[in-house]
N, C-alpha and C positions, 0 to 999 in steps of 0.2 A: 295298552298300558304305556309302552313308551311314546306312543303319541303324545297321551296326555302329558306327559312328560317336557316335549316339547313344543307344546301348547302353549304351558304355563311358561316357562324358560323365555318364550316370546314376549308373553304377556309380562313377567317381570323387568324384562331389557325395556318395554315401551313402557312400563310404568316411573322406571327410571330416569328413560327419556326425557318423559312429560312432567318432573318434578324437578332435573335440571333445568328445563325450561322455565317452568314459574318462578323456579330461586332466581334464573339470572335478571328476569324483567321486576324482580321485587329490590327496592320499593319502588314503589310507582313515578313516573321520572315528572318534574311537572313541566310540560310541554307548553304550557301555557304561560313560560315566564321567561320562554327562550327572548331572546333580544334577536329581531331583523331586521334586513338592511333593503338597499333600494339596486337596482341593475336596470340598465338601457338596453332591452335586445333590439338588434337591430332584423328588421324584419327582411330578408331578402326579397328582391322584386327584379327582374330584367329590365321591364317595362318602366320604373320609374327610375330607380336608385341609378345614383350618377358618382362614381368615384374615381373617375380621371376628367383633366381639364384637358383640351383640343387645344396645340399653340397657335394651331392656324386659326383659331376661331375663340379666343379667351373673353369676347365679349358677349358669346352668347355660353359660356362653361359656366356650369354652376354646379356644387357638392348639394346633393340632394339624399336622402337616406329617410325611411321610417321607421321611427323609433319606437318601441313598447314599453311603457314605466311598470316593470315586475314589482310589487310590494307585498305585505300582508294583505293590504287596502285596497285591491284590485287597480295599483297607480292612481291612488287620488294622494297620495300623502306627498308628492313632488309639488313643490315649491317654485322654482325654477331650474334651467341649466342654460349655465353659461358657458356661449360656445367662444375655444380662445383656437387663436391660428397662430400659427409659427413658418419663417420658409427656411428652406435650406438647400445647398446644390455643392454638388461632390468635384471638388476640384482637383483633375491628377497633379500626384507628388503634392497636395499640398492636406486635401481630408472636405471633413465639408464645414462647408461657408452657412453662417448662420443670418437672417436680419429677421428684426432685429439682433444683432451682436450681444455674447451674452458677457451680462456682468457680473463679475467676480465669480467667473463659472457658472454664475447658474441658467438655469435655461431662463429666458424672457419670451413672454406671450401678449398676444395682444388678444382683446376681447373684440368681437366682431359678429357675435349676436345673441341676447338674452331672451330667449324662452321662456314664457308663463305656463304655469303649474296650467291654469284652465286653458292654456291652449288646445293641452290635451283633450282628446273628443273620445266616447266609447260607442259599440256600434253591435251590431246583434250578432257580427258576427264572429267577434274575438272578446274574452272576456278584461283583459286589460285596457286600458285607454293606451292611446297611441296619439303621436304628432308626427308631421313631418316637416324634419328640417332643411331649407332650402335657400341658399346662400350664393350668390353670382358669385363668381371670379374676381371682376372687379372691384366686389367690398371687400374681397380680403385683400387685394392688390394695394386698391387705395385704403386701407388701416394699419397694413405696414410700411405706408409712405413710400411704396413705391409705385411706379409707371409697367404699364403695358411691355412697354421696348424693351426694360430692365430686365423682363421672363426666357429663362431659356429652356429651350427643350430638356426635358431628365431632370428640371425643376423640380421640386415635393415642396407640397403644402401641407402641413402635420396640422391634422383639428383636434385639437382635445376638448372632451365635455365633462362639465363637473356640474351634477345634480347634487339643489340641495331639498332634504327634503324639509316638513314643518315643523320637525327637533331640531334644527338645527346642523345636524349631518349631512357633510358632504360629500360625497363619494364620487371617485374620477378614475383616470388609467394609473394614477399613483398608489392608490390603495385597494385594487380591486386581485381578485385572486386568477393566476391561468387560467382554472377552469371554467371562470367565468367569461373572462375575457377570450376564452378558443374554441370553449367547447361547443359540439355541434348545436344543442340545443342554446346554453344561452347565448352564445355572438354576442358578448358587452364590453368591446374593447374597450371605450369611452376614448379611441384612438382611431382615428383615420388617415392614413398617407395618400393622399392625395396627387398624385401623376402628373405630370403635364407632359402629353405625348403628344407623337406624331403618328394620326393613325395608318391603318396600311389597309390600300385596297383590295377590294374582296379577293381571298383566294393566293391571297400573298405570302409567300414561302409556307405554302401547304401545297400536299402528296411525295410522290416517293424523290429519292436523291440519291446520287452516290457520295458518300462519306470516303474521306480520304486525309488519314494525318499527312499533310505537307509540311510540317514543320517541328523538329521535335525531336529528340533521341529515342533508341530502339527500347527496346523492353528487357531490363535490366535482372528481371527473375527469372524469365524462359523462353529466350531469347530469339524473340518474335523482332521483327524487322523496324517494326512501330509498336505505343502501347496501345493503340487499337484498333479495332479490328477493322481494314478497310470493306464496308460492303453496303451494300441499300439499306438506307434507314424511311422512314415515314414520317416527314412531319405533321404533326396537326397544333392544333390551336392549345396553350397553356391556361393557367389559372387567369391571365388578362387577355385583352385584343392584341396586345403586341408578344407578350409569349409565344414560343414554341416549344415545342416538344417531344423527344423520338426515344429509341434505345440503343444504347451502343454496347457492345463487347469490349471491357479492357483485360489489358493482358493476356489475348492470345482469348478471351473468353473467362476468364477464371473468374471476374463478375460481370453479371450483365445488369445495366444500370438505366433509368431513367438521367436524360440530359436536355437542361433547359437552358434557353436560351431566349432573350429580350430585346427588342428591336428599339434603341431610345432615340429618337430623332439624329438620327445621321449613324450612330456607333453600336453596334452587337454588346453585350455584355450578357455576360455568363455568372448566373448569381450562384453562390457559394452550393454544392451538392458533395454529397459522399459516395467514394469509389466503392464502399463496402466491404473494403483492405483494410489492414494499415498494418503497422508493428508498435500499436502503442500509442496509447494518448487518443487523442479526437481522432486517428486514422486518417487516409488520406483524401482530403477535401481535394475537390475542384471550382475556382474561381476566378475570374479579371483580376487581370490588373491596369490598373486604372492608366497606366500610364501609358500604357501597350494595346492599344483596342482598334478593333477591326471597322471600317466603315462597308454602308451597302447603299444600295441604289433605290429612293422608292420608286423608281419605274423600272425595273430590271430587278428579279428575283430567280432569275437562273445562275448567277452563283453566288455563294452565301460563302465568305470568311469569318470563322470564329478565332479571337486570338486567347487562349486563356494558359494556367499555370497549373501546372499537375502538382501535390502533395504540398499545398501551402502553407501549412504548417510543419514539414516534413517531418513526418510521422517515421518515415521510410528511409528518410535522406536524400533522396530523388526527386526534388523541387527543379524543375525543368519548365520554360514554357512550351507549351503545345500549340499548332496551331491545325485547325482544321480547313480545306476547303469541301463544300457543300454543293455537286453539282446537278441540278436539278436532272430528271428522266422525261 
């Protein structure tokens, strides 16, 4: 008897269930009148995709990428995209330098190659069409009226792309959403920063080192000699070819943090990361400062100087520069 009891008790709670289910998807939503838009994934490749420029070699550099036009229409409804380029280069104490210069604040672009809708090709084994975009160095050099000589290392050449499609719609990195433009699956920045390195031969500032703050005040919460920990780190290779990348202990250990660091033709920089601390606010970042940067040797990578600035926003109050030397094993 009381089985059945709670039998039924079951079978009431799921009938309940399944009648708030049906209420919530009634009325019928009509899916077939939603409005969609268009996205450029970019297809990752090793073997093709090219998104740094060689300064030693800018005449054979060229921005290469393949691209997927996601629509309703399996990418036939793209029209063209017009690829525009921008350059800019980071002047310490002064910010960065734009050409073209922009007017009246706003950013200026220059158009430096138009994409046809039928460029696009489809293929058995991806259901989108796809193109690949492929652009020397030197066209975008010569379309912002400038020369070869005029390039210097830690250069960025910014591509924007703006699809439009056969409505009339235009969509670029202005009006596209994060998750489209980060996330794993769509990669549609419609934004490419472009590099101009110096690469590093194989094997260069990669395996173990000794870590040692040479420069820098002690550790102002628990009162460690430095705020980090002197001992063997492991480099290896970061998100680019000139990236690296190890872990360090700050503060005696009280976080242990991912620290990277960029090798830009001649100067280390240390691009903005978080201690994992803080007392507030953003917490305490570590970054360059531009005015204060370490150089290295490209033939000698047995000691590596990083110069950067603890708590740059100071979170903490404790905005100090640091400096590390890096001595190889």
């Amino acid at each position: 008897m009381n089985m059945k009891k709670i039998s039924l008790g079951i079978f009431v709670v799921l009938l309940a269930f399944v009648s708030s289910c049906r209420d919530f998807i009634e009325p019928n939503v009509p899916y077939s009148e939603f409005d969609t838009a268009l996205y450029l994934r970019t297809i990752r490749s090793a073997e093709s995709n090219s998104l740094t420029f060689n300064f030693f070699d800018l005449q054979s550099s060229r921005f290469n990428v393949t691209l997927e036009a996601v629509d309703a229409e399996e990418g036939t409804t793209v029209e063209s995209i017009e690829v525009r380029v921008r350059h800019r280069r980071l002047i310490p104490g002064v910010g960065l330098e734009f050409t073209p210069a922009p007017s009246g604040g706003q950013r200026q672009e220059v158009t430096v190659a138009t994409i046809s809708g039928s460029d696009f090709t489809q293929s058995p084994d991806n259901r989108f069409k796809r193109v690949v975009a492929d652009i020397p160095a030197s066209a975008m050099i010569q379309a912002l009226g400038l020369t070869a000589d005029e390039i210097e290392g830690g250069d960025v050449f910014e591509v924007r792309l703006y699809a439009t499609d056969r409505f009339g719609r235009v969509f670029g990195p202005d009006n596209r959403s994060s998750d489209v433009a980060g996330g794993v699956f769509y990669d549609s920045p419609f934004l490419y920063n472009i590099d101009v390195i110096c690469p590093l031969a194989a094997g260069y500032g990669l395996g173990e080192y000794q870590l040692e703050q040479t420069g820098g005040p002690s550790d102002p919460f628990f009162g460690n000699p430095t705020r980090f920990v002197e001992e063997v780190v492991t480099l290896t290779e970061g998100s680019t070819s000139i990236a690296r990348t190890f872990t360090v202990n700050y503060l005696g250990g009280f976080t242990t943090r991912p620290f990277s660091i960029i090798f830009s033709c001649g100067v280390v920089l240390k691009p903005e990361e978080a201690a994992g601390a803080g007392c507030g606010g953003p917490g305490i970042l570590w970054e360059s400062d531009n005015d204060n940067l370490a150089t290295y040797n490209l033939d000698d990578d047995s000691v590596i100087q990083v110069f950067f600035v603890d708590d740059t926003e100071s979170s903490c109050g404790i905005t100090d520069p640091i400096e590390f030397t890096l001595t190889k094993l």
